[in-house]
KOLTIVEX-594809 format. One line per 2 residues: number of its first residue (from 1); their letters; for each residue x, y, z of N, C-alpha, C. Coordinates in steps of 0.02 Angstrom, whole numbers, padded with zeros to 5 digits. Example, Ala and Ser with C-alpha at 12.3 -4.5 7.8 and 13.67 -1.06 7.14 Angstrom:
<atoms>
1	AS	00660:-00284:00390:00615:-00225:00390:00660:-00165:00390  00642:-00112:00354:00684:-00053:00357:00645:00002:00394
</atoms>
This chain:
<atoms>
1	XX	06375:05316:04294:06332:05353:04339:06377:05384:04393  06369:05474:04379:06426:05487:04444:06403:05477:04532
3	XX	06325:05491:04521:06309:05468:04583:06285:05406:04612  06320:05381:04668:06293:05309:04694:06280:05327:04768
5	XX	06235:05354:04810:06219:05352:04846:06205:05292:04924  06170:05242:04873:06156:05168:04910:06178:05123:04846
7	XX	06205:05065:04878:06207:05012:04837:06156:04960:04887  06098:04944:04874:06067:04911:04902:06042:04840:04861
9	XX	06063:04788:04893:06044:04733:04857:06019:04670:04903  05935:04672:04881:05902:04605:04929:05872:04561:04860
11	XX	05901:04501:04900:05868:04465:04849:05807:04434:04861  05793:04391:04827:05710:04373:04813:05699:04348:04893
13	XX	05759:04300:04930:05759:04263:04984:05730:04326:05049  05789:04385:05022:05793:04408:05069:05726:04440:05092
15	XX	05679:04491:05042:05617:04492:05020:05557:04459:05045  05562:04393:05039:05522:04324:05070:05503:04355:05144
17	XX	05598:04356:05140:05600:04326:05252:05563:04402:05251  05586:04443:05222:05559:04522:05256:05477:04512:05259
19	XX	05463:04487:05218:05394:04469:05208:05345:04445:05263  05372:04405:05250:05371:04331:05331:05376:04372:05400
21	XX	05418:04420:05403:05429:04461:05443:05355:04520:05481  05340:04519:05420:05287:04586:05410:05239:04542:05457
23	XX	05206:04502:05427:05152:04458:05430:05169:04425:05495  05205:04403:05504:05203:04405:05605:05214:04447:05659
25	XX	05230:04515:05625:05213:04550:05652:05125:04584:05671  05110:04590:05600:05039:04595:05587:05006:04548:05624
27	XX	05002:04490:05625:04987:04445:05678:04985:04454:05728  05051:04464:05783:05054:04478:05814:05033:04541:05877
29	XX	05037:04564:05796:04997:04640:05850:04947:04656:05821  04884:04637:05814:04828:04600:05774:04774:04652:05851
31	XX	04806:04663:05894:04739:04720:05938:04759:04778:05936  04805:04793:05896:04827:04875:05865:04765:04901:05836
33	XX	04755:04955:05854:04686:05013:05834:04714:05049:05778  04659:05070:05753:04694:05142:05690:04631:05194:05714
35	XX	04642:05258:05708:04607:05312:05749:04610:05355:05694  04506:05362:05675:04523:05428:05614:04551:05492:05643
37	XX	04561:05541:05608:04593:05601:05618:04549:05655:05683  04485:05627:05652:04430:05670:05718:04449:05645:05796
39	XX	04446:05563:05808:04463:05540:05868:04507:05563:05888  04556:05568:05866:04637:05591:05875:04653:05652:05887
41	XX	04604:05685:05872:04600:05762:05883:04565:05755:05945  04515:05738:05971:04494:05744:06016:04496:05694:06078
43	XX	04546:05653:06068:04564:05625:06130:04609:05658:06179  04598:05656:06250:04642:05675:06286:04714:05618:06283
45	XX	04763:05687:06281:04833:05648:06280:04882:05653:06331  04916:05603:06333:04975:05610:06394:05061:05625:06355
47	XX	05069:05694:06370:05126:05712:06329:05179:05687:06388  05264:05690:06384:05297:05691:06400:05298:05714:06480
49	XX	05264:05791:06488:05260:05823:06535:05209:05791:06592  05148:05759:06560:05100:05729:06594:05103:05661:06610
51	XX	05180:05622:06590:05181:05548:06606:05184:05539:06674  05242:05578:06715:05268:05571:06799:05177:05588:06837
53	XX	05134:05628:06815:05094:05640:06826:05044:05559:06847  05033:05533:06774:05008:05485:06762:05007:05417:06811
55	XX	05090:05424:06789:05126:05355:06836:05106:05385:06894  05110:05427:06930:05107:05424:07012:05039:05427:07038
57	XX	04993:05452:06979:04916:05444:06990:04902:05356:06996  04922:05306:06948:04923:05247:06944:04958:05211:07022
59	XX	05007:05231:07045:05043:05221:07099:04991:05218:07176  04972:05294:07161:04927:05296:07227:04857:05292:07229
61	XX	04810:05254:07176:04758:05241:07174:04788:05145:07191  04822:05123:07158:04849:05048:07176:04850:05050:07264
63	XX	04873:05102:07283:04875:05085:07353:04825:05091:07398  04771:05151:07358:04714:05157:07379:04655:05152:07335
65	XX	04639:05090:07349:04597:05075:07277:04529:05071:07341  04519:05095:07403:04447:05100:07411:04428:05169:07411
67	XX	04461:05196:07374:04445:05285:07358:04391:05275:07279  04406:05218:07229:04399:05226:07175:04305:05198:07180
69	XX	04274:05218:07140:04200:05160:07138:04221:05111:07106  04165:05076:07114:04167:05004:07092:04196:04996:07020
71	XX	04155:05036:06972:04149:05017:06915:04205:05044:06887  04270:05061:06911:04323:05102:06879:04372:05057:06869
73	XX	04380:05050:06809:04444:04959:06796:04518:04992:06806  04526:04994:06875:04593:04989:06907:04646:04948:06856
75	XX	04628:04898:06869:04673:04823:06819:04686:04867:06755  04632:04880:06725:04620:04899:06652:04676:04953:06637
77	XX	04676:05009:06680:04708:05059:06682:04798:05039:06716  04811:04999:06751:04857:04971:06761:04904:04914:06694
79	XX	04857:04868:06659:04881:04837:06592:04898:04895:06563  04861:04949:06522:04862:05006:06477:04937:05013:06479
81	XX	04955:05049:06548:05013:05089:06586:05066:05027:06578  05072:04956:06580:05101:04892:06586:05130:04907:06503
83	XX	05070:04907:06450:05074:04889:06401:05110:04957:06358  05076:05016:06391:05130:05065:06347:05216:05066:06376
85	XX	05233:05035:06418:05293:05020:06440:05322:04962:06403  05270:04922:06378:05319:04865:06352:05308:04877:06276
87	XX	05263:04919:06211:05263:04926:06157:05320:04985:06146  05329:05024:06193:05389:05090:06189:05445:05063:06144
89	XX	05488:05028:06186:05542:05008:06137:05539:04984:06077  05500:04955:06069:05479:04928:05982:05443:04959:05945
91	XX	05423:05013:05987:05399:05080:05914:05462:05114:05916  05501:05131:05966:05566:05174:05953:05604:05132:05871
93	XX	05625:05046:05894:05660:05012:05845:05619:05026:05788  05547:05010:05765:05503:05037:05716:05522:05112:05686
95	XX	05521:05137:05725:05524:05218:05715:05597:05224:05658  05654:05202:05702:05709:05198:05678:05728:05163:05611
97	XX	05680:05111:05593:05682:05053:05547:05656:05116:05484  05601:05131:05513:05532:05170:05467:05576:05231:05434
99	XX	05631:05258:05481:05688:05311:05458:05746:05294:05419  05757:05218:05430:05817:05234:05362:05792:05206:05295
101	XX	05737:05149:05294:05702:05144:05255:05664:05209:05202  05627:05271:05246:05631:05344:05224:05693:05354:05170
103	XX	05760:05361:05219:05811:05378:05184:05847:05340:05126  05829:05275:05136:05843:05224:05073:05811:05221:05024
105	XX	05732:05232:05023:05701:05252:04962:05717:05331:04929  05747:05384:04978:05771:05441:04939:05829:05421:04910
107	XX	05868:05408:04940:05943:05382:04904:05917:05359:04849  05888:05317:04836:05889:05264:04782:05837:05314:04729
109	XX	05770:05356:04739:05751:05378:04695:05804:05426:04679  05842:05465:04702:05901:05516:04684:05941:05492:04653
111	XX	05971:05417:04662:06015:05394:04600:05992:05387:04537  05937:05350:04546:05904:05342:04480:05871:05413:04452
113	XX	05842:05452:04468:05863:05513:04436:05907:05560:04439  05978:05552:04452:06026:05579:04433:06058:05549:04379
115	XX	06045:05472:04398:06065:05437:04318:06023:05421:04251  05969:05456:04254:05932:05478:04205:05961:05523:04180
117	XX	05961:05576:04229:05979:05659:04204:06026:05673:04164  06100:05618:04203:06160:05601:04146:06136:05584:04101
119	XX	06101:05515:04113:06093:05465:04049:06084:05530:04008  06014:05563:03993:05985:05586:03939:06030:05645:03910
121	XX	06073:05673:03978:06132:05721:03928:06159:05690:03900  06173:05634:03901:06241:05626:03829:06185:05587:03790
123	XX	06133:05567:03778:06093:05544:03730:06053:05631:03713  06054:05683:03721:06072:05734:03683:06117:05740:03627
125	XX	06179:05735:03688:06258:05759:03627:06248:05688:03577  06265:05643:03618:06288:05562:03573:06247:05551:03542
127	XX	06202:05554:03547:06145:05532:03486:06119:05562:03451  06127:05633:03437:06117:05635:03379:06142:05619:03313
129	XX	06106:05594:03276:06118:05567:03204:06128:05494:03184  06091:05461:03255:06119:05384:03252:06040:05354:03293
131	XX	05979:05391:03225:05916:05363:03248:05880:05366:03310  05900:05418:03376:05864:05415:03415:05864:05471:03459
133	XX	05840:05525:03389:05789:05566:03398:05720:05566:03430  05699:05521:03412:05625:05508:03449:05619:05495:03519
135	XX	05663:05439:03528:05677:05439:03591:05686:05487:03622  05736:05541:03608:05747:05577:03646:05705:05619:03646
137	XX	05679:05647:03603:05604:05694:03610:05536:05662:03651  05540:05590:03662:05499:05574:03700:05516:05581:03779
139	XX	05590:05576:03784:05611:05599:03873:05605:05665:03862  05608:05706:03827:05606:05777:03836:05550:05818:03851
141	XX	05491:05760:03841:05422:05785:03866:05439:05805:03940  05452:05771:03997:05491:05793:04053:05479:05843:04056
143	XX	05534:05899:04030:05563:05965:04031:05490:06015:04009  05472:05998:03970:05411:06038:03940:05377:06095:03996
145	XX	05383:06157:03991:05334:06173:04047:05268:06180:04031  05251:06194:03972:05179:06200:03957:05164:06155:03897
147	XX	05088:06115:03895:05084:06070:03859:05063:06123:03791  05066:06098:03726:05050:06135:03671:04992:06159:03679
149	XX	04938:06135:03701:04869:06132:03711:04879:06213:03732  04895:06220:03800:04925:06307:03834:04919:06348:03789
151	XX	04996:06325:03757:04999:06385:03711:04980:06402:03674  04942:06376:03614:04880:06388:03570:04813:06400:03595
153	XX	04800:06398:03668:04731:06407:03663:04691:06382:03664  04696:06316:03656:04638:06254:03635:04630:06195:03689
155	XX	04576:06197:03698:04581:06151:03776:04590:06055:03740  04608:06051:03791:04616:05981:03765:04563:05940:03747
157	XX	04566:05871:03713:04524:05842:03666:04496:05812:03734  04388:05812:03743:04375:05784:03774:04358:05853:03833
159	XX	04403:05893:03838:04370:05954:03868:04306:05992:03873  04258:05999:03925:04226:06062:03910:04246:06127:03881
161	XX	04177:06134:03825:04200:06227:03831:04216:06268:03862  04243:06306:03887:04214:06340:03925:04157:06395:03915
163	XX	04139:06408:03951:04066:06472:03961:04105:06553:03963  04092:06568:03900:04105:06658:03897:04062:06681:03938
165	X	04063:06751:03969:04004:06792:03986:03992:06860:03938
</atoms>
């Protein structure tokens, strides 16, 4: 195989602990929300530009909390602001984890089909005449751009007719 991209090797142990891993995490962060696509669209957000904003709104209502009514959870809004300060860094490490993991499953599907791609060229040249023809006409479905069905005309078995006008 000319290409080796990753040599990655976990074993069953290693797998386990990753496992073990997951699951206390999951545990752990067990009051994590998931937000359909509508909510998320329509929540107000605090971008980058609107954090200094945020923080100093939080700052000077703390100092003047008899401006606020009763029913406005100061605290509440103070944990929030506590808590997106302390989950930050461990979505960054997440983030980062979630990115070479990305890049480790490309590596690894790219080797393995680059070492297909070899493989099946020389089971072209090399094999012919040493019984595995079939084989190789069965990887060659792959390549096919149009199924026979196409090119004759004939819809496949199990198809509707279609409706002439």
């Amino acid at each position: 195989m000319s290409q080796n991209l990753i040599d990655l090797n976990l074993t069953t142990e290693n797998l386990s602990a990753i496992d073990g891993a997951f699951a206390i995490l999951e545990e752990q962060l067990s009051g994590l929300i998931g937000l359909t696509p509508g909510v998320r669209q329509q929540l107000t957000k605090m971008g980058d530009k609107s954090e200094a904003f945020c923080r100093q709104a939080v700052d000077v209502l703390g100092e003047n909390p008899g401006i606020l009514p009763r029913d406005f959870d100061f605290p509440g809004l103070r944990r929030d602001l506590q808590m997106l300060d302390a989950v930050r860094p461990r979505i960054m490490r997440m983030r980062k984890l979630q990115q070479l993991l990305d890049d480790s499953e490309m590596a690894l599907g790219s080797d393995v089909m680059s070492g297909a791609l070899e493989g099946y060229s020389f089971l072209k040249v090399a094999g012919k005449g040493k019984g595995l023809d079939e084989l190789r006409k069965m990887l060659a479905v792959r390549f096919n751009k149009r199924s026979s069905n196409v090119e004759t005309g004939t819809p496949p078995a199990g198809a509707p007719n279609p409706v002439t006008l």
